[in-house]
C-alpha positions in Angstrom: 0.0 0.0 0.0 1.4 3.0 -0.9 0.6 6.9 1.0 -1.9 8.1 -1.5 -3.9 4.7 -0.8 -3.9 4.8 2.5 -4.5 8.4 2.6 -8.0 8.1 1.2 -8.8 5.4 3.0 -11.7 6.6 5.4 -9.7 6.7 9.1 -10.9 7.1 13.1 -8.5 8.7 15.4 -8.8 7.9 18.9 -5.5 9.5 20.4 -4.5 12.6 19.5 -3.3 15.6 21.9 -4.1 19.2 21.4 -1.3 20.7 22.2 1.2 18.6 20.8 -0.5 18.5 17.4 -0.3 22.2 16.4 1.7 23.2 13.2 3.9 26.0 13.5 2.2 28.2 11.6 -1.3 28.0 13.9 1.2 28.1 16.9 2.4 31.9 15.5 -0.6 32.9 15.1 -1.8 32.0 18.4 0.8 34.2 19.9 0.1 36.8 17.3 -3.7 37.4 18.5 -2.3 38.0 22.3 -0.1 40.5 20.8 3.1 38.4 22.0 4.6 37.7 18.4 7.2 34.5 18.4 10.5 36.4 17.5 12.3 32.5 16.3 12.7 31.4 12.9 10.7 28.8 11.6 14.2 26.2 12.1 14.2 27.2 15.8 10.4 26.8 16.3 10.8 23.3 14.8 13.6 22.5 16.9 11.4 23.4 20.1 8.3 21.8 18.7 9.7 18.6 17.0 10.9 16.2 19.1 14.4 14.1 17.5 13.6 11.0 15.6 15.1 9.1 18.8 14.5 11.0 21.9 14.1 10.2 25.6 10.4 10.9 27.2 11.5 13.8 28.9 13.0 15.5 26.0 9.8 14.5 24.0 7.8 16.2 26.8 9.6 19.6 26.5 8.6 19.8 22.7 5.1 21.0 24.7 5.8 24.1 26.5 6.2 26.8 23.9 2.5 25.7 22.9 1.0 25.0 26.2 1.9 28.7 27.4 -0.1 30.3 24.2 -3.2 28.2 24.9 -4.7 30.3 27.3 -7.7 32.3 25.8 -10.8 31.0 24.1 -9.6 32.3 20.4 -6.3 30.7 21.2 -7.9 27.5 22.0 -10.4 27.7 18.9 -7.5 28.3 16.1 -5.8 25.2 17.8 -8.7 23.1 17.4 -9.7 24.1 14.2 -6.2 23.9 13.0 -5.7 19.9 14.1 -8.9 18.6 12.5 -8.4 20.5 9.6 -5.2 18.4 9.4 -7.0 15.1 10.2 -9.7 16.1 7.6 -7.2 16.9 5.0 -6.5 12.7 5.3 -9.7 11.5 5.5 -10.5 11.0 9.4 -14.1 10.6 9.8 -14.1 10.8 13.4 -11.6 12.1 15.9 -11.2 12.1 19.6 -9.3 14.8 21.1 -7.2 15.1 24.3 -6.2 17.9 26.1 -5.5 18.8 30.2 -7.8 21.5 31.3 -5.7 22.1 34.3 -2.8 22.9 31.8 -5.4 25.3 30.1 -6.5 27.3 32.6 -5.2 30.5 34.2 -6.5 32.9 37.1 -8.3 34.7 34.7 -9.2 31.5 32.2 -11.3 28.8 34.0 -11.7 25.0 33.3 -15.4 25.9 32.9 -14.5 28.4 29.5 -11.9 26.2 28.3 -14.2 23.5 28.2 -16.7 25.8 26.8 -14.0 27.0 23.7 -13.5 23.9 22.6 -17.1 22.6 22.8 -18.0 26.0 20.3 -14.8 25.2 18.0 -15.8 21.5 17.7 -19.0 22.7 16.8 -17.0 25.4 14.0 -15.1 22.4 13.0 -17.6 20.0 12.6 -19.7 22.4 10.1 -16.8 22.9 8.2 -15.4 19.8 7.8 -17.1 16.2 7.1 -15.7 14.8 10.8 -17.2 13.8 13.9 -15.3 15.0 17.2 -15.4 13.9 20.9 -13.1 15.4 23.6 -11.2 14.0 26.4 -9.8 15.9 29.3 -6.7 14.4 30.9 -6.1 14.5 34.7 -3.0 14.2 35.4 -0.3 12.2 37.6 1.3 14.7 39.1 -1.6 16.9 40.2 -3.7 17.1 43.4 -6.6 14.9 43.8 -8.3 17.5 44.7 -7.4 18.9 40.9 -7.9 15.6 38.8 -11.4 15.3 40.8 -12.3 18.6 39.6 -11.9 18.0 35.8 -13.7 14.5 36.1 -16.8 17.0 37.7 -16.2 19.2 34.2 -16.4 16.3 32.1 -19.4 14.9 33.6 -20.9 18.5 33.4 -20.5 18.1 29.6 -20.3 15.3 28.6 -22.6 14.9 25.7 -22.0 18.1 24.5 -19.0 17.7 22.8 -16.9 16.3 25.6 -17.1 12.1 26.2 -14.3 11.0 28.3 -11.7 11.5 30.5 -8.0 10.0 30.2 -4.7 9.6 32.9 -1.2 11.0 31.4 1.7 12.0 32.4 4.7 10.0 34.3 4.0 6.6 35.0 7.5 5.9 36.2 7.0 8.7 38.4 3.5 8.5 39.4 2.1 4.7 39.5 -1.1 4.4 38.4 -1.9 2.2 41.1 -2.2 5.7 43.1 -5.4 6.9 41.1 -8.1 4.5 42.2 -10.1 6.9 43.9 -10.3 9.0 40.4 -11.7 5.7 38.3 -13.9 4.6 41.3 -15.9 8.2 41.3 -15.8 8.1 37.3 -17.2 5.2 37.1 -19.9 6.4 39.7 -20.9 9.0 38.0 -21.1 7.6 34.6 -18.1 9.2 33.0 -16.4 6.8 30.7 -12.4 6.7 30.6 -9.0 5.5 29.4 -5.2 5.2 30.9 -2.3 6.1 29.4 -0.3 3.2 30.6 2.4 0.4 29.5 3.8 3.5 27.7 7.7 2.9 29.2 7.7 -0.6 29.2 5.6 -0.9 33.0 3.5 -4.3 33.0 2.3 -3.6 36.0 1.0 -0.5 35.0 -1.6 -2.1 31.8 -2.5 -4.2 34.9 -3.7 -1.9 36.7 -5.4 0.4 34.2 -7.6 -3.4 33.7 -8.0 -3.7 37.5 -9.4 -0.2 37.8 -12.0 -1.4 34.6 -10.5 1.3 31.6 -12.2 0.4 28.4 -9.1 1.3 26.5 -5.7 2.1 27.2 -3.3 4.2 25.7 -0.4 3.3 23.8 -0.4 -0.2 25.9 2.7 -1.9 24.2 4.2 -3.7 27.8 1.1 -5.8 27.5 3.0 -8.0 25.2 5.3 -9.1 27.8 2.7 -11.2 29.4 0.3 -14.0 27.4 -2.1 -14.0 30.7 -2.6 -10.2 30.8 -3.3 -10.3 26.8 -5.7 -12.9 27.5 -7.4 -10.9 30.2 -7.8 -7.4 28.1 -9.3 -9.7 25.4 -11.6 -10.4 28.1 -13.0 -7.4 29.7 -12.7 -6.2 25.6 -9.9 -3.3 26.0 -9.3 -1.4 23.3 -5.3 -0.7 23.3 -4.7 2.6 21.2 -1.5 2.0 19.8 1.4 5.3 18.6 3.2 3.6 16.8 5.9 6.6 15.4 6.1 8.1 19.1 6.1 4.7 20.8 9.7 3.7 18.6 11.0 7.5 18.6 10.9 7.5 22.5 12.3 4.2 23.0 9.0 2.7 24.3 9.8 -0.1 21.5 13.3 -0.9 20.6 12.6 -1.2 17.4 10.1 -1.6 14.5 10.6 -5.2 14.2 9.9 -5.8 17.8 6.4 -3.1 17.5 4.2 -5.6 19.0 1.4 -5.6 16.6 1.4 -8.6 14.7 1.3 -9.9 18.7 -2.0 -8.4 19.4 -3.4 -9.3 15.8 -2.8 -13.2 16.7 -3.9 -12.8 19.8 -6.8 -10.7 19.2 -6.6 -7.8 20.8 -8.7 -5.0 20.0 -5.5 -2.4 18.5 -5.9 0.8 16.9 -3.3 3.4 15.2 -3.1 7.0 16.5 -0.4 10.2 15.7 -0.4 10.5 19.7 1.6 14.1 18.8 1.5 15.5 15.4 3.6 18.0 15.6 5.8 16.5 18.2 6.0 13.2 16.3 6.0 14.8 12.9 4.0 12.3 11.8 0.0 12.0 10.5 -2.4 8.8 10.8 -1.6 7.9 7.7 1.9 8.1 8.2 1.7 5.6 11.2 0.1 3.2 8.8 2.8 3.5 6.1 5.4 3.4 8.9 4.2 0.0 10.1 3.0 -1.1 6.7 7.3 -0.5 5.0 9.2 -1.3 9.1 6.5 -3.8 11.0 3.8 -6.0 9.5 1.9 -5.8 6.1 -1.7 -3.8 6.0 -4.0 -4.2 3.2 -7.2 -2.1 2.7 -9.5 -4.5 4.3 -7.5 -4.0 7.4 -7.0 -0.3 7.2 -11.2 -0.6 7.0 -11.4 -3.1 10.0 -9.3 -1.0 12.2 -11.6 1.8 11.7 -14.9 -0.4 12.9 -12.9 -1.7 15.3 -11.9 2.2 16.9 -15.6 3.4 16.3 -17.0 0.4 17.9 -14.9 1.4 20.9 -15.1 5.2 20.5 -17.0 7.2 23.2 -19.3 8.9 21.5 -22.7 8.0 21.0 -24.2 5.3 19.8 -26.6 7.0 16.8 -23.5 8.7 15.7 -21.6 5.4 15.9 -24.2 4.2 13.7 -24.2 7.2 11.0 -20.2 6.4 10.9 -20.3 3.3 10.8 -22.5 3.1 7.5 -19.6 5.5 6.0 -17.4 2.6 6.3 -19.5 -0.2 5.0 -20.2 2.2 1.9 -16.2 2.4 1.1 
């Protein structure tokens, strides 16, 4: 399968951050509308935004500052929006879930409650514009307060089915077990607000296990789960979606290599798997990209998978079911 072939192919993206999917461009003007013009070249902007093709974590993790700081008003957020699923519709992504960490959003001035309320109203912009569907996810985070990550599972909940239709857990495993953020899943799962983990990301088993304990219904990126044939079998089981990043998983060392990418492992064994850009700009990278990458480096794809993959993510999606169902017919007609 070549790029133009897969490009056309219609696509569902499950994993994608905001603010690490911005291209430069959007990112100047974001700066430009606060009246705090970026004074760096296009080269340096790269080099702060793009992340080496081998990099550790951390150093991947700094690629977000420059446009986390800009991301703090509601026309700020809306060009940001706007300007990632005009990228994913410009590849033929027919629905789209977006994540993004209020708390990182927010300022004295900015509250969760009007950053939640930009990006409903830009998904709502986007979504007339462009022929995609789009849910968000907000993101508590590992190193924040309970207190905090309690507070943006209470903002999802107050919108969820307005735009917004799940929460997530990112940040530092290593640093932050997920083992510690029971309490978070236990009140989600309460109060009816759907989630996923970022775990297994860095190579921690123990982590995938305990994103299954705690009853996620998908997991992000996932990969360590190939170390163990019992805990395969058991997310095959309680049906766990692992949303695989392929690109980022190799260029931060998650995966040593393309020919060790575990995904001809969770095709034999059955797991539900779905590829994501994770970053965009961070990465480099496009949906379609990940499927060329592991289509030349890591196991052969063929339209009728490309197609399967997509029913597989929509089927596991969070939106809702009567848009499931609309989507879903979009596939069958390919």
């Amino acid at each position: 399968m070549n790029e133009q072939h897969i490009k056309v192919i219609p696509k569902v993206e499950l994993h994608c951050h905001l603010d690490g999917s911005i291209r430069i461009e959007t990112l100047r003007k974001v700066y430009e509308i606060q009246g705090n013009p970026l004074g760096f070249s296009d080269e340096r902007l790269q080099q702060m935004t793009v992340a080496a093709a081998h990099c550790t974590l951390t150093k991947y993790i700094d690629c977000f500052r420059l446009v986390s700081s800009g991301l703090h008003t509601k026309e700020a957020l809306q060009l940001a929006l706007l300007d990632v699923v005009e990228q994913a519709s410009l590849e033929n992504i027919i629905y789209m879930e977006i994540r993004l960490s209020p708390l990182h959003l927010r300022t004295v001035t900015f509250s969760m409650e009007e950053v939640a309320e930009a990006l409903i109203n830009a998904c709502q912009i986007a979504e007339k514009h462009y022929s995609i569907k789009i849910g968000l996810i907000f993101c508590c985070m590992r190193r924040q307060l309970e207190k905090s990550n309690l507070a943006v599972i209470n903002l999802a909940k107050k919108y969820l089915g307005m735009g917004v239709v799940a929460i997530d857990l990112a940040g530092d495993e290593g640093r932050y077990p997920t083992k510690d953020y029971q309490s978070l899943f236990t009140y989600a799962s309460r109060i009816g607000v759907p989630y996923t983990i970022h775990a297994g990301e860095t190579g921690n088993l123990s982590s995938v296990l305990t994103a299954l304990e705690f009853g996620a219904s998908r997991i992000g990126h996932g990969i360590a789960l190939a170390q163990s044939q019992q805990a395969m079998e058991k997310a095959v089981k309680q049906e766990v979606l692992l949303e695989m990043c392929p690109v980022c998983n190799i260029q931060t060392g998650a995966a040593q290599n393309w020919q060790s990418y575990p995904v001809d492992t969770f095709i034999r064994n059955k797991l539900p798997i779905c590829f994501n850009t994770d970053n965009r700009t961070v990465s480099n990278t496009t949906l379609t990209n990940e499927f060329l990458q592991v289509n030349q480096h890591c196991f052969a794809l063929s339209e009728e998978l490309l197609l399967k993959q997509a029913k597989t993510a929509l089927a596991h999606s969070f939106t809702d079911d009567t848009t499931k169902q609309v989507l879903k017919k979009q596939l069958i007609m390919t």
